[in-house]
Jmol script that loads the backbone (N, CA, C; Angstrom):
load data "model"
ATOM      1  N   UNK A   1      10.039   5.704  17.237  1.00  0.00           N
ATOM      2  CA  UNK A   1      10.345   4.650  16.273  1.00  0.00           C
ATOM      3  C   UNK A   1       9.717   5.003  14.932  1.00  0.00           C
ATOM      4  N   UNK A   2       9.941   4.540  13.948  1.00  0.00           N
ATOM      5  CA  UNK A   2       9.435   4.773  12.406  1.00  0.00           C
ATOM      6  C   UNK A   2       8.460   3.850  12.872  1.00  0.00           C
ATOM      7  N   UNK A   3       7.756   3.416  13.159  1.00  0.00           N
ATOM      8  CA  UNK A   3       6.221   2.967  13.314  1.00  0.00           C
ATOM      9  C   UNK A   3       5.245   3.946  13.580  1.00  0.00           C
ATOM     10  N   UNK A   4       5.701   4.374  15.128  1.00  0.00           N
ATOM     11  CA  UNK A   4       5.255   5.375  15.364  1.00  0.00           C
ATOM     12  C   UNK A   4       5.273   6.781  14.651  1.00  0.00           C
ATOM     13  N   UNK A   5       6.395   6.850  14.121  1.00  0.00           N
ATOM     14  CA  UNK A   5       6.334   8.178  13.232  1.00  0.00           C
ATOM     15  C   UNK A   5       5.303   7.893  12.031  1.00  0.00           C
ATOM     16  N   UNK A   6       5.086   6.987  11.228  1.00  0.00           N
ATOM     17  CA  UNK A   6       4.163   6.411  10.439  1.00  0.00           C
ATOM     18  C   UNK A   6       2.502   6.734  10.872  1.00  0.00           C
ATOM     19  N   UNK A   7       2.542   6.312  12.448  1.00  0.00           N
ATOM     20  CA  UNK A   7       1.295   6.660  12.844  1.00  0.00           C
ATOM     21  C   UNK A   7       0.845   8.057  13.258  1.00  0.00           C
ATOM     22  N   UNK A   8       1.608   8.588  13.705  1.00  0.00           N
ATOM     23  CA  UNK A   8       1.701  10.065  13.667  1.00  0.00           C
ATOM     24  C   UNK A   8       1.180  10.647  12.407  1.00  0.00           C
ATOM     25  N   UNK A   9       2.505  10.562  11.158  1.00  0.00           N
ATOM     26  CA  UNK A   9       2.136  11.163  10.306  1.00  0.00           C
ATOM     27  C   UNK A   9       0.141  10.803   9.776  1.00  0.00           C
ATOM     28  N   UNK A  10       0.214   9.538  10.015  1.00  0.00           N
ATOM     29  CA  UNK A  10      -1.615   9.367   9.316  1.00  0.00           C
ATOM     30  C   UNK A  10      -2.510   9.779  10.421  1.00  0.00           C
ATOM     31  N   UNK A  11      -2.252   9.910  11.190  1.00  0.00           N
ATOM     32  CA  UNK A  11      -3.538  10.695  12.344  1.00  0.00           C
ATOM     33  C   UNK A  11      -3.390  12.044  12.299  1.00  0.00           C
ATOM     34  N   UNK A  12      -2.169  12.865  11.858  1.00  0.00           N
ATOM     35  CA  UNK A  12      -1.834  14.149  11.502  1.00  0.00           C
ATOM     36  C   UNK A  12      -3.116  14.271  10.206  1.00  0.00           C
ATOM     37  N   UNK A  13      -3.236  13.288   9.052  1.00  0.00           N
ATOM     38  CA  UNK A  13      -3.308  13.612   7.955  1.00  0.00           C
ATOM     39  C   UNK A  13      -4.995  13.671   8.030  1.00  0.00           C
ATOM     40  N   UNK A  14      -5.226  12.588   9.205  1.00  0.00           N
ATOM     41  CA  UNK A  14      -7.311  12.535   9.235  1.00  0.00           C
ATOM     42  C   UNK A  14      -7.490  13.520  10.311  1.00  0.00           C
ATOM     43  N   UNK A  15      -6.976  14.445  10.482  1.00  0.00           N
ATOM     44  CA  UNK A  15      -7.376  15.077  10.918  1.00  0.00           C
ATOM     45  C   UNK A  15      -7.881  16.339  10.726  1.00  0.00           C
ATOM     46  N   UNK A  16      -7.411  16.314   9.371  1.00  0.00           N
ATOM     47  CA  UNK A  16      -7.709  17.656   8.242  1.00  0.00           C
ATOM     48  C   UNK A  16      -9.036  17.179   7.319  1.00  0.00           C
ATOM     49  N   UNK A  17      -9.918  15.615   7.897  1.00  0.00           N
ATOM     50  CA  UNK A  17     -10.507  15.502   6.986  1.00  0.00           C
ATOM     51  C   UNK A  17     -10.537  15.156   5.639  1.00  0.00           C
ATOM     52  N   UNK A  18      -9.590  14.769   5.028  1.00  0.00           N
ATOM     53  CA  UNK A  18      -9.074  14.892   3.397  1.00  0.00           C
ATOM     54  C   UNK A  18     -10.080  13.931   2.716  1.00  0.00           C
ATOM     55  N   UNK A  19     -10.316  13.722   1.603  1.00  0.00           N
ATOM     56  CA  UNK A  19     -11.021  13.481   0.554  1.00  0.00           C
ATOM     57  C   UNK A  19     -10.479  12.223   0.295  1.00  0.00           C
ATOM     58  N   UNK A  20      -8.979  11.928  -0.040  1.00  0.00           N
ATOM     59  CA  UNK A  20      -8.364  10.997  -0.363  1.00  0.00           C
ATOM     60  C   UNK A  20      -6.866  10.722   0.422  1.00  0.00           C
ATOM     61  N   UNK A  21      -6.072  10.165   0.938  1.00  0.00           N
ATOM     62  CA  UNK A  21      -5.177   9.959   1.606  1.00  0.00           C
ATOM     63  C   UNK A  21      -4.148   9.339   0.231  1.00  0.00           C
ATOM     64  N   UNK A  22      -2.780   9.989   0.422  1.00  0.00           N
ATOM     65  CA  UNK A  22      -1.532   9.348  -0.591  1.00  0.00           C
ATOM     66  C   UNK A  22      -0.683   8.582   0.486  1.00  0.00           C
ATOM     67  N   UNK A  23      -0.209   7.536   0.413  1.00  0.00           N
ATOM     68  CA  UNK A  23       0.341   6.896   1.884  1.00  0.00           C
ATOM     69  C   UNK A  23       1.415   6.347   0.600  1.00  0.00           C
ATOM     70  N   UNK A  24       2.912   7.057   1.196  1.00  0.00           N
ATOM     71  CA  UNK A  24       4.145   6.512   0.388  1.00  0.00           C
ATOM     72  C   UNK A  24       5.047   5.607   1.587  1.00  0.00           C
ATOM     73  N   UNK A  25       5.213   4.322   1.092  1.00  0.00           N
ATOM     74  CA  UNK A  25       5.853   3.383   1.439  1.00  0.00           C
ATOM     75  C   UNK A  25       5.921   3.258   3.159  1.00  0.00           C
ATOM     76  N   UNK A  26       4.503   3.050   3.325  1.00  0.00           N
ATOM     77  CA  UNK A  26       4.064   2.837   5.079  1.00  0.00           C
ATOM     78  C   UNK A  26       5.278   2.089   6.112  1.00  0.00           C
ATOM     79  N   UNK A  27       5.376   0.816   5.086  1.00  0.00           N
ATOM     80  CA  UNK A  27       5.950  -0.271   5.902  1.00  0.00           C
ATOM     81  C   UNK A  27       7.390  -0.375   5.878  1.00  0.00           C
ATOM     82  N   UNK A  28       8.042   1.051   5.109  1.00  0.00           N
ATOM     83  CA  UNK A  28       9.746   0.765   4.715  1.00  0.00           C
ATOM     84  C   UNK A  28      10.233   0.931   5.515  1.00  0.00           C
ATOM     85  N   UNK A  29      11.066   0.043   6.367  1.00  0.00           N
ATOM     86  CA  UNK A  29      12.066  -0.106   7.274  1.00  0.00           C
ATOM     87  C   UNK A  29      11.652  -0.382   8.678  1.00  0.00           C
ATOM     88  N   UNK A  30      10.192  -1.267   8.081  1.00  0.00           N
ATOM     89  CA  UNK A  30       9.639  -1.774   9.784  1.00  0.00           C
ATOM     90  C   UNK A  30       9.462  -2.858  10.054  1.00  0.00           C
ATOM     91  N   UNK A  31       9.726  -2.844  11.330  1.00  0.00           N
ATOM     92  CA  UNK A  31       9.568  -4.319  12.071  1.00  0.00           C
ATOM     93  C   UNK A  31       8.594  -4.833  11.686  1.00  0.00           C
ATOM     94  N   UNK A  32       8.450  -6.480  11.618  1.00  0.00           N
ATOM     95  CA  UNK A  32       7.350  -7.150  10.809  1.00  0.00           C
ATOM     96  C   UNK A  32       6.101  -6.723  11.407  1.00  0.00           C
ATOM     97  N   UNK A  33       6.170  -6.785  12.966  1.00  0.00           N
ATOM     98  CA  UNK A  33       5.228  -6.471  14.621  1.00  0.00           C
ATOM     99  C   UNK A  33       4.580  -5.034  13.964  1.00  0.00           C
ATOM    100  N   UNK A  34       5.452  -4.392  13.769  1.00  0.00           N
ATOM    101  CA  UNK A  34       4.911  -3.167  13.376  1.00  0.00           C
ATOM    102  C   UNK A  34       3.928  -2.784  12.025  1.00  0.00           C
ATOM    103  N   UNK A  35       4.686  -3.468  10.789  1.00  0.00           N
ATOM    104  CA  UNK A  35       4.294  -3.799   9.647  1.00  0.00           C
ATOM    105  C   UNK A  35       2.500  -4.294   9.556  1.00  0.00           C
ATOM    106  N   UNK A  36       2.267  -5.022  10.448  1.00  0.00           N
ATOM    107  CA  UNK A  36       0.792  -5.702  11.389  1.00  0.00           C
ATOM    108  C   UNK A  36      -0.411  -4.335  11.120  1.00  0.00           C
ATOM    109  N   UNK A  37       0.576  -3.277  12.454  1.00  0.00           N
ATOM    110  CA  UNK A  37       0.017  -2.616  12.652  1.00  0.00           C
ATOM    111  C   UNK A  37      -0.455  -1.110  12.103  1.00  0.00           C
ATOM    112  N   UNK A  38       0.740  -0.746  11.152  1.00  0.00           N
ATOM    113  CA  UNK A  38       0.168  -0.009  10.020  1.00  0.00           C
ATOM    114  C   UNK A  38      -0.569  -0.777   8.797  1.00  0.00           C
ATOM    115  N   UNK A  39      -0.491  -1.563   8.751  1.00  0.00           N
ATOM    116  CA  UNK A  39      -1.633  -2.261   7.861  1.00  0.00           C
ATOM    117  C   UNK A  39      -3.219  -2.190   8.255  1.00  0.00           C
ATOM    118  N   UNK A  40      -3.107  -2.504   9.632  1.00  0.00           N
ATOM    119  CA  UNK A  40      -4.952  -2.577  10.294  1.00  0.00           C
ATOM    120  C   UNK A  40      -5.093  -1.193  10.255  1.00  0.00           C
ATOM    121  N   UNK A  41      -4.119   0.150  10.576  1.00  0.00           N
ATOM    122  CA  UNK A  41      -4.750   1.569  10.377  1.00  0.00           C
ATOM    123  C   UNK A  41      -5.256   1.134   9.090  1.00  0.00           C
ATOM    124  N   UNK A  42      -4.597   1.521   8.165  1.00  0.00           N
ATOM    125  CA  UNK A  42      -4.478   1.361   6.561  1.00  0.00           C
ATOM    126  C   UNK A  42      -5.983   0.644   6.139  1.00  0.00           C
ATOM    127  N   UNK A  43      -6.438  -0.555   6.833  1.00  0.00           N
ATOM    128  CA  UNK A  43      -7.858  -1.500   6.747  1.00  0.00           C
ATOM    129  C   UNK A  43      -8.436  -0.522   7.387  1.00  0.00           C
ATOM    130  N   UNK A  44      -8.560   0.253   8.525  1.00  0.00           N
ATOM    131  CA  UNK A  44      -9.599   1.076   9.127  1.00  0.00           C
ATOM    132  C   UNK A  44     -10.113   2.223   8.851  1.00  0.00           C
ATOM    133  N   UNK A  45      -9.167   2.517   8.034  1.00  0.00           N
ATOM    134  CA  UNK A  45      -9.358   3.935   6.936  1.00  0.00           C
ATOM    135  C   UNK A  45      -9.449   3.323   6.187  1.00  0.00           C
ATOM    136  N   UNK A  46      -9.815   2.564   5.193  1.00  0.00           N
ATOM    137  CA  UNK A  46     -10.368   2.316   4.146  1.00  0.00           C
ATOM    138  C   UNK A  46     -11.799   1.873   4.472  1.00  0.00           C
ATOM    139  N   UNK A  47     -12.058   1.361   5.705  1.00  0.00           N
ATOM    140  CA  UNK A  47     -13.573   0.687   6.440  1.00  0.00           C
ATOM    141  C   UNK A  47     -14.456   2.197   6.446  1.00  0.00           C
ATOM    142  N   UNK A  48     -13.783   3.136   6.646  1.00  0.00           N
ATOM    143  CA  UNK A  48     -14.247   4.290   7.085  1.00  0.00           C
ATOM    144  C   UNK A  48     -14.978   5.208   5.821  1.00  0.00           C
ATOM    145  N   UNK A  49     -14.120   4.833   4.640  1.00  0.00           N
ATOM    146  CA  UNK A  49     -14.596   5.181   3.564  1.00  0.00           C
ATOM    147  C   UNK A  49     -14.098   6.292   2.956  1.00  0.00           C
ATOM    148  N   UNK A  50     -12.768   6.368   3.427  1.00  0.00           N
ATOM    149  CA  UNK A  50     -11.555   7.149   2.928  1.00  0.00           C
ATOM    150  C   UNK A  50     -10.844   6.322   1.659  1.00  0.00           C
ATOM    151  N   UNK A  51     -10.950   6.926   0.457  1.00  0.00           N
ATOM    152  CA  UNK A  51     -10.135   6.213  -0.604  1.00  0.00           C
ATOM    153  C   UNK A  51      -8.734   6.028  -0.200  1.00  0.00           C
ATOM    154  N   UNK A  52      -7.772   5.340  -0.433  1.00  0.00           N
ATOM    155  CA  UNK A  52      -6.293   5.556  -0.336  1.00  0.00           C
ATOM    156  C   UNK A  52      -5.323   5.145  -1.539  1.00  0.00           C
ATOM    157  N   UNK A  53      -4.408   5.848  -1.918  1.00  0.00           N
ATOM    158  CA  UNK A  53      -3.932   5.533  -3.073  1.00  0.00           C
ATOM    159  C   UNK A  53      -2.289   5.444  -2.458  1.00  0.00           C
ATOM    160  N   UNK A  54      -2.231   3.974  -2.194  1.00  0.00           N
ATOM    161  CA  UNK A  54      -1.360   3.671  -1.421  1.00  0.00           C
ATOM    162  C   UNK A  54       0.080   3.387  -2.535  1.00  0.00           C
ATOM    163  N   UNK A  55       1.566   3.690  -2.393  1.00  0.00           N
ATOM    164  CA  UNK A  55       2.509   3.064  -3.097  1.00  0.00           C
ATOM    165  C   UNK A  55       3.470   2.400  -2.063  1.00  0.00           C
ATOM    166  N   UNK A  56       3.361   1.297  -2.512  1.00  0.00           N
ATOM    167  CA  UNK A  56       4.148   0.454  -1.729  1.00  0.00           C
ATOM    168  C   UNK A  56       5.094  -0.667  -2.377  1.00  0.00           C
ATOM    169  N   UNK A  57       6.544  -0.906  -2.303  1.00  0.00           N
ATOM    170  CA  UNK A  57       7.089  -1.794  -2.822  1.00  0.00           C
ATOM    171  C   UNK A  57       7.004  -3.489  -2.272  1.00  0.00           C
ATOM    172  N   UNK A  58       6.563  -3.582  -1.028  1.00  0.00           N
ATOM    173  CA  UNK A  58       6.089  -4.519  -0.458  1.00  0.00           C
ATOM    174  C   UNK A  58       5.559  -5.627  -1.392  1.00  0.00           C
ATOM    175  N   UNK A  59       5.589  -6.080  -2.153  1.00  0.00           N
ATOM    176  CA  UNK A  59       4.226  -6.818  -2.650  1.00  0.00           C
ATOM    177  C   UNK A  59       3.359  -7.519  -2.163  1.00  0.00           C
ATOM    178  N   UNK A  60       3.827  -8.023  -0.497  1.00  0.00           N
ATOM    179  CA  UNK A  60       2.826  -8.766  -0.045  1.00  0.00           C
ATOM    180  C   UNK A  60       1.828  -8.063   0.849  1.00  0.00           C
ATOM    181  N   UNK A  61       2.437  -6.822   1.342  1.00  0.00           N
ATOM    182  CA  UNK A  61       1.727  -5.915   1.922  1.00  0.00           C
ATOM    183  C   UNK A  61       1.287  -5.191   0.491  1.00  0.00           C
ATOM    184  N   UNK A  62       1.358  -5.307  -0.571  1.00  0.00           N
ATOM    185  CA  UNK A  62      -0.043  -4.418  -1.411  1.00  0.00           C
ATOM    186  C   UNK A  62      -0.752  -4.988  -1.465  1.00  0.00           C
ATOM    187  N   UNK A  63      -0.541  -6.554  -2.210  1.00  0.00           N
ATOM    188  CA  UNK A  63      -1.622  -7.372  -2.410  1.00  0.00           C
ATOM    189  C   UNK A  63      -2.701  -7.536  -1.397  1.00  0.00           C
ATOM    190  N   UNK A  64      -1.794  -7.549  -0.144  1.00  0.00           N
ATOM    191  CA  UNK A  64      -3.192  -7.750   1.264  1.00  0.00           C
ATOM    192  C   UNK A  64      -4.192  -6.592   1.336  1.00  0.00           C
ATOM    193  N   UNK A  65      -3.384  -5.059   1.279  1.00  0.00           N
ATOM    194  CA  UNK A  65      -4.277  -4.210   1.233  1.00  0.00           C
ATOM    195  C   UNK A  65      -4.954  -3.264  -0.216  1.00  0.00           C
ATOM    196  N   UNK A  66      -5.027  -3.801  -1.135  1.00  0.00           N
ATOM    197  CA  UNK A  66      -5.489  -2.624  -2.336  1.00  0.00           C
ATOM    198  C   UNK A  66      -6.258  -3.581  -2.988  1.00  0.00           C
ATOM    199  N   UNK A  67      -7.460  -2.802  -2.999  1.00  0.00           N
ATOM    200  CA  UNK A  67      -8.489  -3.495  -4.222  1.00  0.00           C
ATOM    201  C   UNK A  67      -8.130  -3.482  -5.958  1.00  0.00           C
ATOM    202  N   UNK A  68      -7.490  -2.454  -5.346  1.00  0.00           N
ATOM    203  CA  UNK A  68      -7.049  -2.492  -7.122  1.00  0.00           C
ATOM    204  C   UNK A  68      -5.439  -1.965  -7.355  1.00  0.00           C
ATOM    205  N   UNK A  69      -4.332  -2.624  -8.350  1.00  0.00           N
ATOM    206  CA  UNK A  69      -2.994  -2.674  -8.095  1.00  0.00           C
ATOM    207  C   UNK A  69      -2.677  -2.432  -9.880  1.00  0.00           C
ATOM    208  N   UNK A  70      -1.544  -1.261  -9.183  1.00  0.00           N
ATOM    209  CA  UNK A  70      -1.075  -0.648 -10.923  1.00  0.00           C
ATOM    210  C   UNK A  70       0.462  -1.084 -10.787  1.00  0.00           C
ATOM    211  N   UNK A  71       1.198  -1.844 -11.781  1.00  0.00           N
ATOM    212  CA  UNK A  71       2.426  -1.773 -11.414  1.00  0.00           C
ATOM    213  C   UNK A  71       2.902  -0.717 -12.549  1.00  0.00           C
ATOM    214  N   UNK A  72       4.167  -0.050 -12.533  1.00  0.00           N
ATOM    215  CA  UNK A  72       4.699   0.839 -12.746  1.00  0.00           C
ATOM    216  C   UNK A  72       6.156   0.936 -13.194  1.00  0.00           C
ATOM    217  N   UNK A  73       6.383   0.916 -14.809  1.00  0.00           N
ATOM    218  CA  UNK A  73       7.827   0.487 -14.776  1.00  0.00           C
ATOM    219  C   UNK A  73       8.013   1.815 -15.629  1.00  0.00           C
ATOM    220  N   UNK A  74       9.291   2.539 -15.466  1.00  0.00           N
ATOM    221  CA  UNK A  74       9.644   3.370 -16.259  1.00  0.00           C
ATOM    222  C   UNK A  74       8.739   4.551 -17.064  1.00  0.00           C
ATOM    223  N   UNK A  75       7.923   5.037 -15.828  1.00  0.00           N
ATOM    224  CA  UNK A  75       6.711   5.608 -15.756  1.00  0.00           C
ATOM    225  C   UNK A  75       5.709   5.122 -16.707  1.00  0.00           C
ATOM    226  N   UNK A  76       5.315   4.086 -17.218  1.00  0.00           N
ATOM    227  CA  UNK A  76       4.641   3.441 -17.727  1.00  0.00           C
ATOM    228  C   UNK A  76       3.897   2.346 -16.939  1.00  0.00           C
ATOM    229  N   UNK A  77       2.194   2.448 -17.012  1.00  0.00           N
ATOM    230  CA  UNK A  77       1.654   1.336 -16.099  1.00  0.00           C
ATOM    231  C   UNK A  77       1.796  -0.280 -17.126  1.00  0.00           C
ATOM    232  N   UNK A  78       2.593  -0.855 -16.727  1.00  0.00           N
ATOM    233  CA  UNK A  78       2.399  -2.149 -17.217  1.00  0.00           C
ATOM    234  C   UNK A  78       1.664  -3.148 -16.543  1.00  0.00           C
ATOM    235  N   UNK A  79       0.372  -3.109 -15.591  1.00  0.00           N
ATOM    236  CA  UNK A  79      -0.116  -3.457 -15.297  1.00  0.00           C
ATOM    237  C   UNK A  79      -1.683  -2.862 -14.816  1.00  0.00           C
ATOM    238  N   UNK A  80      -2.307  -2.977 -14.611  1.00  0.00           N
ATOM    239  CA  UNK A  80      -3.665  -2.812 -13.676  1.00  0.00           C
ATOM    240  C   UNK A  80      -4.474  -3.897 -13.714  1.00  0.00           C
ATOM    241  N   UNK A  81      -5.137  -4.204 -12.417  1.00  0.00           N
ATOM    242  CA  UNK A  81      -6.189  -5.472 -12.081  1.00  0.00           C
ATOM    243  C   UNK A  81      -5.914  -5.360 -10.607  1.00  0.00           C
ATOM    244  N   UNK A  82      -6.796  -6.492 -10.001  1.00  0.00           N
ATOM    245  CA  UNK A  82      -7.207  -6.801  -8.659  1.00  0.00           C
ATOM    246  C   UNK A  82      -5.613  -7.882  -8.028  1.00  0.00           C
ATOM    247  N   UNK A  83      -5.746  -7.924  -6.496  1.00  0.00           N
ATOM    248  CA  UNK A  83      -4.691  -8.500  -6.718  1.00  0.00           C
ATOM    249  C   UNK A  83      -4.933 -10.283  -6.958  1.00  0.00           C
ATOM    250  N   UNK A  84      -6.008 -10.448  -7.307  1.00  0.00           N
ATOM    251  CA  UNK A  84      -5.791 -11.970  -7.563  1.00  0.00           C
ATOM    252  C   UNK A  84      -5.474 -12.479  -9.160  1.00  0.00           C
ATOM    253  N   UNK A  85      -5.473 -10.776  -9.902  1.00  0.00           N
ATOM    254  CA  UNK A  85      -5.197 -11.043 -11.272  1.00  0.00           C
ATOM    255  C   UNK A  85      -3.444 -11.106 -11.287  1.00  0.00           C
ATOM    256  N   UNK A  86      -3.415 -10.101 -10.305  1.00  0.00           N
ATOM    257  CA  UNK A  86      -1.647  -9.646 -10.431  1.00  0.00           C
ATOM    258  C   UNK A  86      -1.231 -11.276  -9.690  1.00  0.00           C
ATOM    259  N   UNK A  87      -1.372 -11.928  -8.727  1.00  0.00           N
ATOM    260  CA  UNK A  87      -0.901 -13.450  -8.374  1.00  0.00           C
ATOM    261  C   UNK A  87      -0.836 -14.094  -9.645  1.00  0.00           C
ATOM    262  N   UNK A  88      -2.001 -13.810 -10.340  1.00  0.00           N
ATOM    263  CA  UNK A  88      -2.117 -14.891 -11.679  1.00  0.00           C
ATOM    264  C   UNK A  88      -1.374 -14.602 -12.777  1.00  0.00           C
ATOM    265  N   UNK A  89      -0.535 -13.440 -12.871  1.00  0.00           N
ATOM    266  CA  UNK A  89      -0.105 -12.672 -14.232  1.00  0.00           C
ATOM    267  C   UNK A  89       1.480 -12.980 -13.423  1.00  0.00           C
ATOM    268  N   UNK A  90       2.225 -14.052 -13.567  1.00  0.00           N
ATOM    269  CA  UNK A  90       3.037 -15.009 -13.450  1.00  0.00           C
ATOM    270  C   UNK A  90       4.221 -14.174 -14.375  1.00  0.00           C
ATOM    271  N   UNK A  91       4.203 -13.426 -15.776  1.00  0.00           N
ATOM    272  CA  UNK A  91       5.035 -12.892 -16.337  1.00  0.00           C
ATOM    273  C   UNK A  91       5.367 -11.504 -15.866  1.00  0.00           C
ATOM    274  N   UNK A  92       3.932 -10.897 -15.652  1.00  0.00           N
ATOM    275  CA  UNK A  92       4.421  -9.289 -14.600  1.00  0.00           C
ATOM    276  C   UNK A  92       4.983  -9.910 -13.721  1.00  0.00           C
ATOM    277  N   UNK A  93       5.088 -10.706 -12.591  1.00  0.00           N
ATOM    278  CA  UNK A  93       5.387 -10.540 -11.301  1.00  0.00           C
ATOM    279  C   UNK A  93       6.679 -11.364 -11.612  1.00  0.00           C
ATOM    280  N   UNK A  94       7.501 -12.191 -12.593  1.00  0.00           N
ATOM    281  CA  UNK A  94       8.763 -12.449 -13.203  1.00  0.00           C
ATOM    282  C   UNK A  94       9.623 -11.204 -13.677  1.00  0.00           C
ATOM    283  N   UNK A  95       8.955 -10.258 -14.195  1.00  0.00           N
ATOM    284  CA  UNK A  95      10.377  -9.414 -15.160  1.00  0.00           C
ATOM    285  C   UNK A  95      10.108  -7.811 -14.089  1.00  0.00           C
ATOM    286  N   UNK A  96       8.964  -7.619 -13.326  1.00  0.00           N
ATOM    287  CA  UNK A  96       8.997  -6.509 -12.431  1.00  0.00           C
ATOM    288  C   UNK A  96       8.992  -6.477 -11.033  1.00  0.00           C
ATOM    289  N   UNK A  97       8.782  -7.851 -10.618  1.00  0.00           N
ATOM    290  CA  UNK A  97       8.754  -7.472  -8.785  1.00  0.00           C
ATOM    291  C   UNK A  97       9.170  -8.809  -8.373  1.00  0.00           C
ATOM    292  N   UNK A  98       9.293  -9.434  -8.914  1.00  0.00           N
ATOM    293  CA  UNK A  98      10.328 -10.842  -8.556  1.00  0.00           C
ATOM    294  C   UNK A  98      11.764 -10.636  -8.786  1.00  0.00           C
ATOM    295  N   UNK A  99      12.786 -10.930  -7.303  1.00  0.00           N
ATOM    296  CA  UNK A  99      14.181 -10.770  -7.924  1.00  0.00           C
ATOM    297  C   UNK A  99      14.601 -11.872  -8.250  1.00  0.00           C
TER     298      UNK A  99
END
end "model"
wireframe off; spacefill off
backbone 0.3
color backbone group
């Protein structure tokens, strides 16, 4: 299943040890059940003290997992802050990630 392939690929990736982990779009095309469960990896490697520089279109799965959130329009960051700034910034989350 793409869950499992998800988990694969990130136990493939700590296993080399790496410095920093790039995790592109964990949760695309998964069951919510599943969605759960690459998220708690995602919390356990970050507990561990592995940076992660996660991209995810999710917004509710970024906000849950990233201390800190860049949004990104037309290769330009039109955003950076925590995610309780990005909840509060009502005009970013209107003209870039609200349909």
């Amino acid at each position: 299943s793409g869950g499992e392939q998800q988990m694969l690929t990130i136990a493939r990736t700590l296993m080399g040890n790496p410095e920093v982990i790039l995790i592109d779009e964990p949760t695309e095309g998964l069951a919510p059940k599943i969605v759960e469960t690459v998220e708690q990896v995602i919390q356990d490697i970050h507990r561990h003290g592995i940076p992660i520089l996660l991209v995810e279109q999710n917004m509710r799965v970024a906000l849950r997992l990233a201390g800190r959130i860049y949004v990104i329009s037309k290769g330009k960051i039109v955003f950076q802050g925590t995610s309780q700034e990005l909840q509060e910034a009502h005009e970013i989350r209107e003209k870039y990630l609200e349909v």
